[in-house]
C-alpha positions, 0 to 999 in steps of 0.5 A: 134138767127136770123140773117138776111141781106138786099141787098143795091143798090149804084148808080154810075153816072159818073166818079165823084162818082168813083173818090169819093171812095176808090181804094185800091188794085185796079185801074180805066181804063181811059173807067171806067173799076175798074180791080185788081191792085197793092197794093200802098205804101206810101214811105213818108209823110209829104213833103210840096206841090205837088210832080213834080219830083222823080228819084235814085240819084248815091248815091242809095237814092231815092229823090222828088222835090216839088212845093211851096216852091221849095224843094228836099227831101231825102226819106229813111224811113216814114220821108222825109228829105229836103236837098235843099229849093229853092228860087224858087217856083218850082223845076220841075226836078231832075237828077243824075249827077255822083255818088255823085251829084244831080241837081235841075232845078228849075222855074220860072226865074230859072236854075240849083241847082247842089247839092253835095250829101256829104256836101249838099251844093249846087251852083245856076247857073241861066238860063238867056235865059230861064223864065220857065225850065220844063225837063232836062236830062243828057248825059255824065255829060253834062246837057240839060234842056227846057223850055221857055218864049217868045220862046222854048229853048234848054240850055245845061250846061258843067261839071264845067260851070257857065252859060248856053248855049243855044243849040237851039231855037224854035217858040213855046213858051214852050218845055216841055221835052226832051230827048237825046241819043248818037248814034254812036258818034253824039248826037239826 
C-alpha cells in the first residue's frame, strides 16, 4: 500500500473570499484576524424575513420580530410559532411590558402592537406624529419610542393610554435609539 499526499495552496484576496467559506467555530475580527469563537446555535428556522429584534418576554419565553411581513415569533423549540402578523412591513423593536405583556412597535406609518401574551390578542395604538418608529424601551411600564419623519421624535406611551404623546422633538430628521434610566427620581 502506498499512500501519499499533496500540499494544496489556497489564496485569500480580500475580505470577499473569507466571507465566501464557512466559519464554524470560529470568527472574523474586523482587521481580518479568523481567531476560535463560540460554536453557534440555531434556535429557529423558518421565520419569514430578516430578524430586526430579539428579547425575553416576562413570560421567560424568548421572541423575534421580522420584517416583511412584520411579525413576532415565539421561540421554544426548532419551530418558531407567529403570534402576531402585522399590517406593517417592519416590526423593528419588541419589548417586555410586565409579566404577561409584549409590545411590538412597528414602521412605517406605525405605532405600538401591545400583545397579551395569554389570549395573544393584541390592540394597535398608532403613532401619529411619528413616520418611521425605530427603537423604544420601557421604564415603569411607561413606553418611550423614536423614530421620525420630517423631524426626530421622542413619543412616550402611559399604561392604559390610546395615543401617544410626544416627549420631545429634534432637527434631525431620524432618531435611532434610546435609552433611559431613573435616577434619584428624575428621568435621563
Amino acid at each position: 500500500v502506498i499512500a501519499a499526499s499533496q500540499s494544496q495552496i489556497h489564496v485569500v484576496e480580500g475580505m470577499h473570499d473569507l466571507l465566501e467559506g464557512d466559519l464554524d467555530n470560529t470568527s472574523l475580527t474586523p482587521d481580518g484576524v479568523v481567531k476560535v469563537g463560540p460554536a453557534m446555535k440555531v434556535l429557529a428556522d423558518g421565520m419569514t424575513g430578516p430578524v430586526l429584534a430579539v428579547t425575553k418576554a416576562g413570560d421567560g419565553a424568548l421572541y423575534a420580530a421580522t420584517a416583511s411581513p412584520g411579525r413576532v415569533w415565539k421561540v421554544s423549540g426548532a419551530k418558531p410559532e407567529a403570534i402576531l402578523e402585522s399590517d406593517k412591513p417592519l416590526v423593528t423593536a419588541l419589548l417586555p411590558l410586565g409579566k404577561n405583556k409584549l409590545v411590538a412597535i412597528t414602521a412605517p406609518d406605525g405605532g405600538a402592537e401591545v400583545i397579551d401574551l395569554a389570549t395573544r390578542k393584541h390592540e394597535s395604538i398608532p403613532c401619529k406624529d411619528a413616520k418611521m418608529l425605530l427603537a423604544g424601551t420601557v421604564v415603569d411600564d411607561v413606553i418611550y419610542a423614536v423614530g421620525g419623519g420630517e423631524e426626530g421624535v421622542v413619543v412616550k406611551l402611559a399604561p392604559g393610554a390610546l395615543a401617544w404623546e410626544v416627549a420631545a422633538k429634534t432637527k434631525e430628521a431620524q432618531l435611532r435609539s434610546i435609552a433611559a434610566a431613573k435616577v434619584h427620581g428624575a428621568l435621563h
